[in-house]
C-alpha positions as CSV (number, residue, x, y, z in Angstrom):
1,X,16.4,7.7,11.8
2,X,18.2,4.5,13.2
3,X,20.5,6.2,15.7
4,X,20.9,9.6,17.5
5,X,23.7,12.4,16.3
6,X,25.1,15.1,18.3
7,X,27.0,17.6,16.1
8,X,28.1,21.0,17.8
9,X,27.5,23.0,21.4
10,X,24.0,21.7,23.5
11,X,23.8,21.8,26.7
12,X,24.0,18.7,29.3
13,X,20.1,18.3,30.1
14,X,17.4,19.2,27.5
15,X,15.0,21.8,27.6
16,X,17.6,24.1,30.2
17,X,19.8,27.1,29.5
18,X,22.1,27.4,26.8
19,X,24.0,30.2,26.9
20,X,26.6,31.4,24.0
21,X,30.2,32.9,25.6
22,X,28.6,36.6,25.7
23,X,26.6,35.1,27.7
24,X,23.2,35.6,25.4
25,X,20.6,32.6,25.7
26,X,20.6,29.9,22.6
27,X,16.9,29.4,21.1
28,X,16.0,25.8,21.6
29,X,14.1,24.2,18.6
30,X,12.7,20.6,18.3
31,X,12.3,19.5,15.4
32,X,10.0,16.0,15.5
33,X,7.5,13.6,13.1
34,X,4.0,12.6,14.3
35,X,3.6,15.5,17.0
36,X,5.9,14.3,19.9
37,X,5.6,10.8,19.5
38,X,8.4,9.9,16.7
39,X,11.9,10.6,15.9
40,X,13.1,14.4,16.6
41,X,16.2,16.3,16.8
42,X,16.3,19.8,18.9
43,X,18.2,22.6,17.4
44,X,20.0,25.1,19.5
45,X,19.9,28.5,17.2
46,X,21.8,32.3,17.7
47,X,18.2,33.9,16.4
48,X,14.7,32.8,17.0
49,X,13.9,30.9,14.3
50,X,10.0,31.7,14.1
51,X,11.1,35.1,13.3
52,X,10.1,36.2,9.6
53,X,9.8,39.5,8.2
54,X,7.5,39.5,5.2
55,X,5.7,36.4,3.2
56,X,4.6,35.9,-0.3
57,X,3.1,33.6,-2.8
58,X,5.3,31.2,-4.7
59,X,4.8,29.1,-7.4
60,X,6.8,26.0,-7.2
61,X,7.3,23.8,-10.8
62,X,4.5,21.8,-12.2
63,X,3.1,19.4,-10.1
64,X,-0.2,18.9,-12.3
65,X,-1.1,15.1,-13.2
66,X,-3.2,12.9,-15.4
67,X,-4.2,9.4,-15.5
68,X,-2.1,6.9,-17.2
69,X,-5.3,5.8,-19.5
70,X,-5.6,4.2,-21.8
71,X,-3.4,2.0,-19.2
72,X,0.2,1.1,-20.7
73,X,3.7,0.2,-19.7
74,X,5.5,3.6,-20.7
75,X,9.1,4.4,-21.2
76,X,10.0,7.9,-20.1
77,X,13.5,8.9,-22.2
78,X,14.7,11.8,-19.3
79,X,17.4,12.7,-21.0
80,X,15.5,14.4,-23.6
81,X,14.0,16.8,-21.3
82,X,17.1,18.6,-20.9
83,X,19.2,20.5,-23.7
84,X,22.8,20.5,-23.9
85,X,22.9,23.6,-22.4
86,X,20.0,23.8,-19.7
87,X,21.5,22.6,-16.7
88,X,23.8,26.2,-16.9
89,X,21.1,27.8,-15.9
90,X,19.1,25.3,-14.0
91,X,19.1,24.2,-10.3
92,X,18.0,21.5,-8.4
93,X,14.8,22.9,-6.4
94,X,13.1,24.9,-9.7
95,X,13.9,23.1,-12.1
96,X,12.8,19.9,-11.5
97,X,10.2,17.9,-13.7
98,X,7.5,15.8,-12.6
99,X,7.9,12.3,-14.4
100,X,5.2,10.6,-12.3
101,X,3.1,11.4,-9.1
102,X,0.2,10.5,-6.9
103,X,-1.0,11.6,-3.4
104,X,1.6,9.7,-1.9
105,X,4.8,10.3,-4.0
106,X,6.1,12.8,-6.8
107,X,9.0,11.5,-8.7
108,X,11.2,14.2,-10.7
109,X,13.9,14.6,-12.4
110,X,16.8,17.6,-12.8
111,X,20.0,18.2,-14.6
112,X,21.7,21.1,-12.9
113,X,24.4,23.5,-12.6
114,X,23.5,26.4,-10.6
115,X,22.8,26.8,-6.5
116,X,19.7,27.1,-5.2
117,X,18.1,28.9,-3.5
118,X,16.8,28.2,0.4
119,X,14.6,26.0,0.2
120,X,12.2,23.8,2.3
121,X,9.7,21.1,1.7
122,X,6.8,20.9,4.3
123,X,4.8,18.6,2.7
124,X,6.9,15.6,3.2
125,X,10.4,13.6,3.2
126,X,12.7,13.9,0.2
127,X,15.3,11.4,-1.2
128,X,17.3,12.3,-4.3
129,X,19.2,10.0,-5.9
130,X,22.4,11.4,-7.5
131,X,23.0,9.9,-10.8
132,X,25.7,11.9,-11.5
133,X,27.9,14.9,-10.6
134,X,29.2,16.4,-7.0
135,X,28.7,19.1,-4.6
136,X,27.6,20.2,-1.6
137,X,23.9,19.9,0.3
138,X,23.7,22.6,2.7
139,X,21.6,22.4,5.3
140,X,20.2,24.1,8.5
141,X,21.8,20.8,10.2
142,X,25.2,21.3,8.5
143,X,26.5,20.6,5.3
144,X,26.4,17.3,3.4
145,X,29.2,16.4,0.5
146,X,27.3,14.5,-2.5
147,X,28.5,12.7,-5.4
148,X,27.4,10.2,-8.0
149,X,25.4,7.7,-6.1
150,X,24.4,8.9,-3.0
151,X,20.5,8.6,-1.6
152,X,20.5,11.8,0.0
153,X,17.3,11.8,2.7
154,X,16.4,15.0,3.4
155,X,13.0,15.4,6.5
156,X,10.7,16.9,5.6
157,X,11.1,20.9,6.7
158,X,14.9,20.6,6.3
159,X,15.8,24.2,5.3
160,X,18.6,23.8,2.8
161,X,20.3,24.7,-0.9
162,X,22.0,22.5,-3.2
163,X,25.5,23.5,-5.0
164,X,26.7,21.7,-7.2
165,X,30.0,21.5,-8.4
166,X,30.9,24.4,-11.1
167,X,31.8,23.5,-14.4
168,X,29.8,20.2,-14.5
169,X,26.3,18.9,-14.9
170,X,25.0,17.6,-11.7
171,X,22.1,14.7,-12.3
172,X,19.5,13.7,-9.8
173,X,16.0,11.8,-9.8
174,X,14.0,13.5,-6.8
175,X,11.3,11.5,-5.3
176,X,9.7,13.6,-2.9
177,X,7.2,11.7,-0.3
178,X,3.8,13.0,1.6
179,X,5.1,11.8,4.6
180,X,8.1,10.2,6.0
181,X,11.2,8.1,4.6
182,X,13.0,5.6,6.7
183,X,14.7,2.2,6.5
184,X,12.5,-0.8,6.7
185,X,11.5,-1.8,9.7
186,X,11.9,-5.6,9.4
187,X,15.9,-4.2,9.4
188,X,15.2,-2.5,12.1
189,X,15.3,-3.7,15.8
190,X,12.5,-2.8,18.3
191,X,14.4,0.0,19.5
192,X,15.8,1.2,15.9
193,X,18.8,-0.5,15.2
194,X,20.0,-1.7,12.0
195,X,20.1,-5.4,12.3
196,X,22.8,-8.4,11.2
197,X,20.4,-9.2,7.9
198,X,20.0,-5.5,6.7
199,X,21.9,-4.6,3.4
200,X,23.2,-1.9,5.4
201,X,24.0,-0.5,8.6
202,X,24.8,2.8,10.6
203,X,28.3,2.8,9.5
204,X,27.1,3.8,6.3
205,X,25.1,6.8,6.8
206,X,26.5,9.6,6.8
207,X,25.1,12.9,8.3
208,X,26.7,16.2,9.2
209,X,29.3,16.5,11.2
210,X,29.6,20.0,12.3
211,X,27.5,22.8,12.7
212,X,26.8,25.4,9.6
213,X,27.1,29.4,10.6
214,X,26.2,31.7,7.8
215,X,25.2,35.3,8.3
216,X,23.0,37.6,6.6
217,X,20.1,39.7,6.6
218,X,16.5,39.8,4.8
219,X,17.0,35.9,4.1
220,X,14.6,34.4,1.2
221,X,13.4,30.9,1.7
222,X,10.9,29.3,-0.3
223,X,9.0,26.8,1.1
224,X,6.1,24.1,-0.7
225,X,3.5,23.1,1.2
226,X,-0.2,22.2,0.9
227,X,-3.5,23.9,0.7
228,X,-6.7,22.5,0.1
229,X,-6.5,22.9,-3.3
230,X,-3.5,21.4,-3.4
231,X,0.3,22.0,-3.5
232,X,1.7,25.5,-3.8
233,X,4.4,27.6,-2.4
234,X,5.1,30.4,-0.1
235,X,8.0,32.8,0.2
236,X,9.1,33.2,3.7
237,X,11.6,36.8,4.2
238,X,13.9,36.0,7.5
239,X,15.4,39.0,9.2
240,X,18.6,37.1,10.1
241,X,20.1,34.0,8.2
242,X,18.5,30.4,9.0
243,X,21.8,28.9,9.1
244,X,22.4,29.9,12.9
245,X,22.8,26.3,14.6
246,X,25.5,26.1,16.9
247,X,24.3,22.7,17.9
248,X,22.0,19.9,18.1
249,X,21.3,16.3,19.0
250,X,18.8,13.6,18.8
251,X,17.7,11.3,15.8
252,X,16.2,13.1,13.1
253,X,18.5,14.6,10.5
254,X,19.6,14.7,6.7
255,X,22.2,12.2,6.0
256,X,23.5,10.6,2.8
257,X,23.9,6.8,1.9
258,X,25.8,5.6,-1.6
259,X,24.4,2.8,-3.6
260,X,27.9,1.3,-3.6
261,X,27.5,-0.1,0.2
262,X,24.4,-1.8,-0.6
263,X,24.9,-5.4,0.1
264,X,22.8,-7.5,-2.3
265,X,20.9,-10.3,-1.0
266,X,21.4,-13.0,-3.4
267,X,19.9,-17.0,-3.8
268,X,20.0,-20.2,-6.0
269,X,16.6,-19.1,-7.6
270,X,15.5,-15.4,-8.3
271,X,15.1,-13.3,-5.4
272,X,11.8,-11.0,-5.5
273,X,12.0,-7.4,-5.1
274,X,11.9,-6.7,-1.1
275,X,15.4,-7.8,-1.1
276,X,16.7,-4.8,-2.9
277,X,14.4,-2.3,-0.7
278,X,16.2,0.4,0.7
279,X,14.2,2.7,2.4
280,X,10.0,2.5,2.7
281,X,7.2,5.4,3.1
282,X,3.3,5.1,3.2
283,X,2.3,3.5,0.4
284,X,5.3,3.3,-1.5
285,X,9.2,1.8,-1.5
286,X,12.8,2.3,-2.8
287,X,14.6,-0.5,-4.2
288,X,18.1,-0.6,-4.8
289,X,19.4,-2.8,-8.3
290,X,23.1,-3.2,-8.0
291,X,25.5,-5.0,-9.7
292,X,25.7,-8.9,-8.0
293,X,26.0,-12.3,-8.5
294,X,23.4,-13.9,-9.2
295,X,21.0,-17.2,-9.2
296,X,23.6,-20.1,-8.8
297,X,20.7,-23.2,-9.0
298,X,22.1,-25.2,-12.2
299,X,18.9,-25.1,-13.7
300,X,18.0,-21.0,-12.5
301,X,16.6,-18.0,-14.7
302,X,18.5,-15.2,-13.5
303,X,16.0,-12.5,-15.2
304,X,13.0,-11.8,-13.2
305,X,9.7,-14.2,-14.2
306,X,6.8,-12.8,-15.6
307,X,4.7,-11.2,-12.6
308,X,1.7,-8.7,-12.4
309,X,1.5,-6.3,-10.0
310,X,-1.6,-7.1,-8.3
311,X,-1.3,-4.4,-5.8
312,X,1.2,-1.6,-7.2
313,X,2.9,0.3,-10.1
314,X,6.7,-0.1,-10.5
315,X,9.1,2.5,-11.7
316,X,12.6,1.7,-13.0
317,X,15.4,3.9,-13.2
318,X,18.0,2.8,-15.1
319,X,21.4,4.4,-14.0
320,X,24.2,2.3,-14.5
321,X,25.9,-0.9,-16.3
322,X,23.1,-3.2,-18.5
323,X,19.9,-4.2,-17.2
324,X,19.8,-7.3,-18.7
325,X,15.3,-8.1,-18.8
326,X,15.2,-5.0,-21.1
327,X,17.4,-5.6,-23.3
328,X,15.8,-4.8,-27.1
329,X,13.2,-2.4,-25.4
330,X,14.9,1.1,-26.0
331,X,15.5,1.4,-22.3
332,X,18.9,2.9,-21.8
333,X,21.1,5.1,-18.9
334,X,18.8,7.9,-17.9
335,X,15.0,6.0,-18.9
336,X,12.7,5.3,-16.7
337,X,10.2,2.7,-17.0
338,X,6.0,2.1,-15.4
339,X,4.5,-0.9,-15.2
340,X,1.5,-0.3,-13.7
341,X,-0.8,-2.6,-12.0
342,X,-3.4,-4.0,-13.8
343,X,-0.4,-5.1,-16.5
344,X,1.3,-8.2,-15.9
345,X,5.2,-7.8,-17.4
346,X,8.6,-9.0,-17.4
347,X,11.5,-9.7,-19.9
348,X,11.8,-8.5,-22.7
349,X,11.9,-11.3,-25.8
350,X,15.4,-13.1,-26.0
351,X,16.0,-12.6,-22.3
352,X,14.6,-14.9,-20.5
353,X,16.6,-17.1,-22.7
354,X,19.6,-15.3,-22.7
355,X,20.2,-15.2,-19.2
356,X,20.4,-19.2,-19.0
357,X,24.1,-19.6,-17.3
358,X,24.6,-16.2,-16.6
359,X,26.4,-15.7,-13.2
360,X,26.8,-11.3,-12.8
361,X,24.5,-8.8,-13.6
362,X,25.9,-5.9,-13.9
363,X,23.3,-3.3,-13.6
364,X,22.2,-0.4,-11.3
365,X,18.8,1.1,-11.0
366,X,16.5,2.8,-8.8
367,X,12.9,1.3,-8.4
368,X,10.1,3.0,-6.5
369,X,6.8,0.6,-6.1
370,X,3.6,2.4,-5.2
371,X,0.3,1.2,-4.2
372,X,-1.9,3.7,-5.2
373,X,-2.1,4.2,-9.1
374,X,0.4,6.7,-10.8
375,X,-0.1,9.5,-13.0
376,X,1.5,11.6,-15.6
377,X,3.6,14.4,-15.3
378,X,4.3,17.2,-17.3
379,X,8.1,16.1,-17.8
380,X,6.5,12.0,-18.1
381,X,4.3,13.5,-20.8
382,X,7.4,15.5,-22.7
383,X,9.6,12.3,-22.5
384,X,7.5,8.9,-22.9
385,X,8.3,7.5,-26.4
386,X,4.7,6.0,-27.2
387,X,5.7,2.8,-28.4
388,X,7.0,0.6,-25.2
389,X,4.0,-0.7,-24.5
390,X,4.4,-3.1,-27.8
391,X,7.9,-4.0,-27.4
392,X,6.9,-7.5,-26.6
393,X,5.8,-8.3,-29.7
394,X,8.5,-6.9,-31.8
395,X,7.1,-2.9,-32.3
396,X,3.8,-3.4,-33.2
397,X,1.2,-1.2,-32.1
């Protein structure tokens, strides 16, 4: 994280007593990336937080992949893997589907309406992307309010639940890392703050703000993690609720940051990708799409030029307005597109011509570029609609 928190009771010096008002010692817990040597938070807790009862196998959703082969540009219709009705009974954690995923990034997608359960992710970071609906992202930290458009960033063994708001379904694309999330460092000053050129800044992260007591005994949590046959699940029994922080400081935590205070960097020719990055991870990126003014050159394309991704596979999420390049594909709110290296792309026919004089885009999506190759989900497999790949030459395949 760019910039330390403290939320709640610690004590003046770290690593010294903390005592509650019976008198009783706090448990100190630090919580830190990369051994010592990265960012970390430490946790002051009522119970020892090492302390579980009972542990059991868990199996978390499908994670199984296969290769994108013969290679094609897909179109993955997410929507469609979710009845009218589903999301009653369906919560954020479980019932996620995998879309796409490689050893460096899983991306899912969920329509909800139930809490979940306690839940933590120790394989790696976590940023879901609300596309629509509000609740509440509790969290060992504190609690989080989300609503349409947040990123919510979530470090990687973060105990928490999601609940959404009642009545309504709550939308989110999950793209769960193998390591960490953070802004990009060429925003970033040598110490870690966000600098005058960023698309964003400190102001507009939001993290908890007080601590979160709950109480309880013979606590479930269910927690994914690895094995060296892969990724599977274990469920942890706590004698005594996780939820005990009275305090902590430092500069690792869960925060949110909404789409709407991304500033788009804009130019008299087409600007390439990195200028709508939001955050970065090992071999991948998350880019931002939001509506802007755009290319103001008299004689400027404003859709992007035909490129082939020499390096990387890019996924599109479309979640808001018109994306103008894929107009005439199929793509609408809710698809999600691959273009994977190896497969050089761009408009779609009419729309590099189209665009000619057009000053506003108005269109939101969420792009994550990879640079290891992608493969199929179970939920990419149950959704692609088998005939994008030919859309540039009117359908035929």
């Amino acid at each position: 994280m760019a910039y330390y928190r403290q939320v709640g009771s610690v004590p003046p010096k770290r690593h010294t007593q903390h005592r509650g008002p019976e008198g009783t010692l706090r448990y100190e817990e630090l919580m830190g990336e990369e051994g010592f040597s990265s960012d970390s938070s430490l946790l002051y807790h009522v119970n020892i937080p090492s302390a579980i009862v009972d542990a059991q196998p868990w199996q978390p959703p499908d994670v199984a992949t296969v290769p994108n082969h013969p290679l094609q540009p897909r179109h993955f219709q997410l929507p469609k893997l979710f009845g009218t009705d589903d999301w009653k009974g369906t919560d954020v954690v479980t019932g996620r589907r995998l879309v796409l995923g490689n050893a460096d990034v899983r991306l899912s997608y969920v329509v909800a309406g139930t809490p979940s359960a306690l839940y933590r992710n120790a394989i790696g970071d976590e940023c879901v992307y609300v596309e629509k609906g509000d609740g509440v992202v509790e969290t060992l930290f504190g609690s989080l309010p989300v609503t349409t458009g947040d990123f919510v960033v979530l470090p990687r063994n973060t105990t928490h639940r999601w609940i959404p708001t009642d009545g309504e379904p709550f939308k989110a694309y999950c793209i769960e890392s193998s390591t960490h999330i953070s802004p990009p460092k060429r925003y970033l000053s040598k110490y870690g703050q966000l600098l005058e050129h960023s698309p964003y800044c400190e102001r507009d992260l939001h993290g908890p703000t007080e601590p979160m007591m709950a109480e309880g005994d013979d606590v479930e949590v269910f927690v994914k993690h690895r094995t060296a046959a892969g990724v599977t699940g274990t469920r942890f029994l706590y004698p005594k609720h996780p939820f005990d922080v009275v305090g902590w400081d430092g500069c690792l935590y869960p925060y949110t940051f909404n789409v709407s205070d991304f500033e788009p960097i804009t130019g008299r020719v087409h600007q390439p990708p990195p200028v709508h990055q939001v955050f970065e991870s090992t071999n991948f990126v998350i880019c931002a799409f939001v509506p802007r003014k755009v290319d103001y050159h008299p004689l400027s394309i404003p859709v992007p030029y035909y490129h082939s991704n020499v390096d990387s596979d890019e996924v599109m999420f479309y979640c808001g307005g018109n994306y103008e390049a894929r107009k005439g594909s199929g793509i609408a709110q809710g698809s999600v597109s691959l273009h994977p290296g190896g497969h050089p792309h761009g408009p779609q026919p009419g729309a590099y011509e189209r665009s000619v004089g057009v000053d506003f885009f108005d269109e939101l999506a969420v792009m994550v570029d990879t640079f290891r190759p992608l493969e199929l989900g179970e939920g990419g497999r149950a959704s692609d609609d088998g005939k994008y790949a030919w859309t540039w030459v009117g359908g035929r395949g």
